[in-house]
Phi, psi and omega in degrees: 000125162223147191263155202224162170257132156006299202263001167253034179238108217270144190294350173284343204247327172254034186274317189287319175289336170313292209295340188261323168278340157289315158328279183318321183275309137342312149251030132306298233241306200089003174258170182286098224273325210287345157273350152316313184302300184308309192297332173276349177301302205291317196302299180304354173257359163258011157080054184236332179328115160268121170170212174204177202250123136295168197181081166257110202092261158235019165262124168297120197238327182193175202218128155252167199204117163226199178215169192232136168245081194056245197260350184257157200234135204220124166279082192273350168183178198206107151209134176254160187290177211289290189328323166278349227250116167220183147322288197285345168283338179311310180293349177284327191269316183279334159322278213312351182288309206296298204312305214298318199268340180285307194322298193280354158092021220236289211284111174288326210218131155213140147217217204178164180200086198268123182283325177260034150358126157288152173027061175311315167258029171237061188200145183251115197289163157303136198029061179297335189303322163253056179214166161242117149232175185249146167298100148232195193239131140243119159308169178174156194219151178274135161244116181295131170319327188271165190308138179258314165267138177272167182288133207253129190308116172327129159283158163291159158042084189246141192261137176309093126012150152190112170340125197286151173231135156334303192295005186256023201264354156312291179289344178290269184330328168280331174281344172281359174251006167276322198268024181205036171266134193057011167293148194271322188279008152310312174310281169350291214201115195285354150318315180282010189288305192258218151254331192281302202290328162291001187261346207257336162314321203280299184330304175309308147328283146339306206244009196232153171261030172322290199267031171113199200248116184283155194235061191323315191265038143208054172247088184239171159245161166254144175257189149200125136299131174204101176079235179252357174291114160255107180216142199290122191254340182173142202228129147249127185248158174196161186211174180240103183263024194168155153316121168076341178255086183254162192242159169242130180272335157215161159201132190217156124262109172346153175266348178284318178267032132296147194096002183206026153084344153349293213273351129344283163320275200293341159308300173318312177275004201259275186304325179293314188279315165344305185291297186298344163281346195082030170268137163282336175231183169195139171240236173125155196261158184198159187259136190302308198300328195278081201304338186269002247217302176280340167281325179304335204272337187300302165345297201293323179121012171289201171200176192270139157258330197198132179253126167221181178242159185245084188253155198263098132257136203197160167093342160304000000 
């Protein structure tokens, strides 16, 4: 085995490892890998991918990639062919991810949220000494042609819906550092700590395909009025991953309006316009410990698929 940097590794030579993780995401999961496939392709062939190859003999078995984000380093993905796939090869590719962002002195924190992890939580990670992780999940639910939900009883001063716009993604972003101040996924993942660096997560989300195809007409905000005062109370975001597959990639709510079926609402109208577009299923992911978040979405009828873990280093 040997391990290689990233960029002396030609995308024809990392194709067969490409081509076996779109497989895995597809019948898992039901999503689609190939614009994920695509952005990595084009990058490693212009030698810009940061990461690194396993590589027993002159054959690629497997790849890890990761970016650097201002003072922080984000592990974006990891996969080895079957044959290959252990613990200790695993640790090969995220030591040398990890050694590579200490090395250059820059990256304060890295983390990573890998779904396919060999034994994820039976395992001694590379630099455990500074790293943690949290249990997290994905849920899914089927969505039946008829209508899924009932409509949740009118309130006094019941807050307005309003179809997601590219110009809410400001207001988007603040409310997520309200509605994730002391929060553990605040912890997970530190985009949500401020409104500027969230605002700039949600962008990425919209406009980028990581998380799928953005799904404008099953996006929505909640408002609340006062006077001439507007102010955003809650956001369900969605994407489309797959044939047939949708994902909600956020849902947040204000701490003043926990509790009072928000989150309901707009989850609801997020998955009923999913269904009227013609997805059959929808999933989205939660951090295990956050318990009132997975009864809602258990309510709703989601069920677990997958457990993976969302780990942390930091303090090196």
């Amino acid at each position: 085995m040997e391990v290689v940097d990233l960029r002396r590794v030609s995308a024809l030579a990392l194709g067969p490892v490409l081509e076996d993780q779109k497989r895995l995401w597809l019948r898992e999961l039901g999503w689609d890998f190939t614009p994920s496939m695509a952005a990595i392709v084009t990058l490693v062939d212009e030698s810009q991918l940061l990461g690194f190859a396993l590589r027993y003999g002159h054959v690629v078995v497997g790849y890890c990639y990761y970016i650097m984000e201002d003072r922080k380093g984000i592990i974006g993905d990891l996969h080895l062919l079957d044959a290959f796939r252990s613990v200790e090869n695993e640790n090969l590719l995220i030591e040398a991810a990890i050694r590579e962002m200490m090395r250059q002195g820059v990256a304060k924190r890295v983390e990573s949220q890998l779904m396919w992890l060999t034994s994820p939580f039976d395992r001694v990670y590379p630099f455990a000494e500074f790293g943690r992780s949290f249990q997290r999940e994905v849920m899914e639910v089927a969505l039946p042609a008829g209508e899924l939900y009932p409509e949740p009883p009118a309130r006094d001063g019941e807050l307005a819906l309003a179809l997601w716009h590219n110009s809410m993604v400001e207001d988007a972003g603040y409310l997520m550092a309200r509605a994730y101040t002391g929060h553990v996924d605040s912890r997970v993942n530190d985009q949500y700590r401020t409104g500027a660096i969230a605002t700039k997560f949600l962008q990425n989300i919209v406009e980028h395909p990581g998380c799928g195809t953005f799904a404008n007409l099953a996006s929505y905000a909640a408002y609340s009025v006062e006077g001439s005062l507007r102010r955003m109370e809650g956001v369900s975001l969605a994407s489309t991953v797959g044939a047939a597959v949708g994902h909600i990639t956020q849902i947040c709510v204000s701490p003043e309006m926990r509790g009072q079926g928000l989150g309901y609402r707009l989850l609801r109208a997020s998955l009923e316009s999913l269904r009227k577009t013609g997805c059959r299923r929808a999933s989205l992911s939660v951090t295990t410990i956050n318990e009132p978040a997975r009864a809602l979405y258990a309510r709703m009828g989601f069920e677990r698929k997958r457990l993976f873990p969302a780990s942390v280093w930091e303090g090196f």
